[in-house]
C-alpha positions in Angstrom: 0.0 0.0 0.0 3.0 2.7 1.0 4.7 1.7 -2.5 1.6 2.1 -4.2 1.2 5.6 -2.7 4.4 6.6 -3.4 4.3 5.8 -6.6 1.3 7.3 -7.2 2.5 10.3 -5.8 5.8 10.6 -7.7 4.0 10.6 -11.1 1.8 13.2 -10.2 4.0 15.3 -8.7 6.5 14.6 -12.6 3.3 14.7 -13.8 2.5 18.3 -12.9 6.2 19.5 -13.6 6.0 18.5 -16.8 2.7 19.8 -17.7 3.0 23.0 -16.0 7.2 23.4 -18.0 5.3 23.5 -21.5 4.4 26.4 -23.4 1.5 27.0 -25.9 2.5 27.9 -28.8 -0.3 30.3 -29.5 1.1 32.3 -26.7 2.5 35.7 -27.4 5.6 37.8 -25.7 5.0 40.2 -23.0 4.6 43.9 -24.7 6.6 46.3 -23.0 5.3 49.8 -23.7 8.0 52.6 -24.9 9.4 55.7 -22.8 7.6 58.2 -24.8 7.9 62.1 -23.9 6.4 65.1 -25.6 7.2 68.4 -27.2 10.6 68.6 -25.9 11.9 72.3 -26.6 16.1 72.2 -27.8 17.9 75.0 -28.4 21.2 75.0 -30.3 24.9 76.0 -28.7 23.9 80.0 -28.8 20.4 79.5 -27.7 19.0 80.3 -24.3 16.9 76.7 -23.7 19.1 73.7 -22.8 20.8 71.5 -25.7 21.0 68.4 -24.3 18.0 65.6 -24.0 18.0 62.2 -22.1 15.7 59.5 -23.0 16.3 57.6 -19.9 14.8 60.4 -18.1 12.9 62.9 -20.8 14.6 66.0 -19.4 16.6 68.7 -21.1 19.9 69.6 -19.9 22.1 72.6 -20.1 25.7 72.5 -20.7 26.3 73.2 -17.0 24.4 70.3 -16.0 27.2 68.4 -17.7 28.4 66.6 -14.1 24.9 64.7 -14.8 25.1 64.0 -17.8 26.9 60.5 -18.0 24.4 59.7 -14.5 21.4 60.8 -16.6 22.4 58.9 -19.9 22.3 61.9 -22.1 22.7 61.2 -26.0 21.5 63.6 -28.1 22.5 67.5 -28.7 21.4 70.1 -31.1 23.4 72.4 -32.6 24.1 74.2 -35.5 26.4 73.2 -38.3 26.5 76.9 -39.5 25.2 80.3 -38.0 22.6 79.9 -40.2 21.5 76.2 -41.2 22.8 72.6 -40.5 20.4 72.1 -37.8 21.9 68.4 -36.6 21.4 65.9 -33.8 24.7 65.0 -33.0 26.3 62.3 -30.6 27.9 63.8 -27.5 31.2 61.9 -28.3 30.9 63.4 -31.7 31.2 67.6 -30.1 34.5 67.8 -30.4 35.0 66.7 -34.5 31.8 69.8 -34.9 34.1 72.4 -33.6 31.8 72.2 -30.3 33.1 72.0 -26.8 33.4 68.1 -26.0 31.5 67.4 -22.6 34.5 66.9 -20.1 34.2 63.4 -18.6 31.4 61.8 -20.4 31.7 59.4 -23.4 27.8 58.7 -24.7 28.1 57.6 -28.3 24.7 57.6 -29.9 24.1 56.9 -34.1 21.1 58.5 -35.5 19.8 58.3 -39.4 16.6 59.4 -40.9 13.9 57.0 -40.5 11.3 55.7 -42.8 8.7 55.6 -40.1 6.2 58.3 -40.8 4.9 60.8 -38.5 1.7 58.9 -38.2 3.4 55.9 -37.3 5.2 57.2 -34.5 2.1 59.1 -32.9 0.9 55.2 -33.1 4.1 53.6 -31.8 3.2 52.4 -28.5 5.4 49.2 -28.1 9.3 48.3 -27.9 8.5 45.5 -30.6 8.2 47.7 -33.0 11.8 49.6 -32.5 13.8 46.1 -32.5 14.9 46.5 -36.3 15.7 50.2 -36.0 19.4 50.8 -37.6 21.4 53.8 -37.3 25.1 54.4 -38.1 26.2 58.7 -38.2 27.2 60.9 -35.3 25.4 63.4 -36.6 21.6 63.6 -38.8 20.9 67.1 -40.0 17.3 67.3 -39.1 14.2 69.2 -40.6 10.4 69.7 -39.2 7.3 66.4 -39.8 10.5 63.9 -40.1 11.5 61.1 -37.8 14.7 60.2 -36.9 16.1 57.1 -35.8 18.6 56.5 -33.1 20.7 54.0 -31.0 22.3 54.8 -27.8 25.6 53.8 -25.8 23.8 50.7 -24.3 21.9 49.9 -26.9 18.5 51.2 -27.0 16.6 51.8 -29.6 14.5 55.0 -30.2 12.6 56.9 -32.5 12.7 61.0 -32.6 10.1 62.6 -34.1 10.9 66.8 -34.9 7.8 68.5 -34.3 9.1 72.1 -35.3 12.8 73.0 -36.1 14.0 76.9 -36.9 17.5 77.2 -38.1 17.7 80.7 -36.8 20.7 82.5 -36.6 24.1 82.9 -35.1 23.8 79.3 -34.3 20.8 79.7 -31.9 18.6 76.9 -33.9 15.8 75.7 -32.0 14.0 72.4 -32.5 10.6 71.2 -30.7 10.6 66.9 -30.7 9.3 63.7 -29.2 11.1 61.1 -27.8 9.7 57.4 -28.6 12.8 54.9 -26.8 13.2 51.5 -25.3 12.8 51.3 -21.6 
């Protein structure tokens, strides 16, 4: 009777390990929403709002924030290429190669390129899926108003960027309005 018992409870007990270890197949991965943030203001190296952007934390940052900066994962800057035009995303590693001030004591490498999602497919973009075939390759994107942008940061999220408004104003104070779609 006791070897019966045990017997009887040894299969269920591999009985219910191996039906509770299999998978459906139907079954579908967990979505993970995006970081998304909204009409981010950037102003360019002469202009009065703050340059910098972090999608880890969807603030703007000032060049005297810099001390934060590597803390705050900050990868993208504006500036301008000329005084009046080449309004560009551009790497932070990448300042120094524009005749820009390199941060002091951060490296963030980020690779942007203009994307070939549309503006109404960002507004739609509302899960990470969606950003794991995004590519991008240049330090620097010269960027224009109703594009998106593409972008990869220095661990390897993906993101999407979409300019809202962009004025190429003048003696390098370029301003550009965007919105931030990245992988948490």
């Amino acid at each position: 009777m006791k070897k019966s018992f045990k017997l009887v409870s040894l299969l269920a007990v591999a009985g219910s390990v191996f039906f509770s270890s299999c998978k459906k197949e139907d079954e579908t991965p967990a979505v993970t929403a995006v970081a998304s943030y909204s009409a981010k203001l950037l102003g360019a190296q002469s202009n009065a709002n703050h340059s910098f952007f972090s999608p880890a934390t969807g603030l703007t940052y000032a060049s005297g924030d810099s001390a934060t900066f590597a803390t705050n994962k900050v990868d993208i800057s504006l500036y301008n290429a000329t005084a009046t035009g080449g309004l560009s995303f551009l790497s932070l590693d990448a300042r120094g190669g524009a005749g820009l001030k390199k941060v002091r004591g951060v490296s963030r490498n980020t690779a942007f390129k203009l994307s070939n999602f549309t503006v109404a497919q960002f507004d739609t973009l509302t899960n990470e899926i969606a950003l794991d075939n995004v590519t991008a390759t240049s330090s620097e994107v010269e960027i224009a108003a109703n594009n998106v942008y593409q972008f990869i940061n220095e661990e390897g999220k993906a993101g999407l960027i979409k300019v809202t408004a962009a004025d190429q104003g003048t003696a390098y104070n370029g301003s550009a309005t965007i919105s931030v779609k990245v992988q948490k």
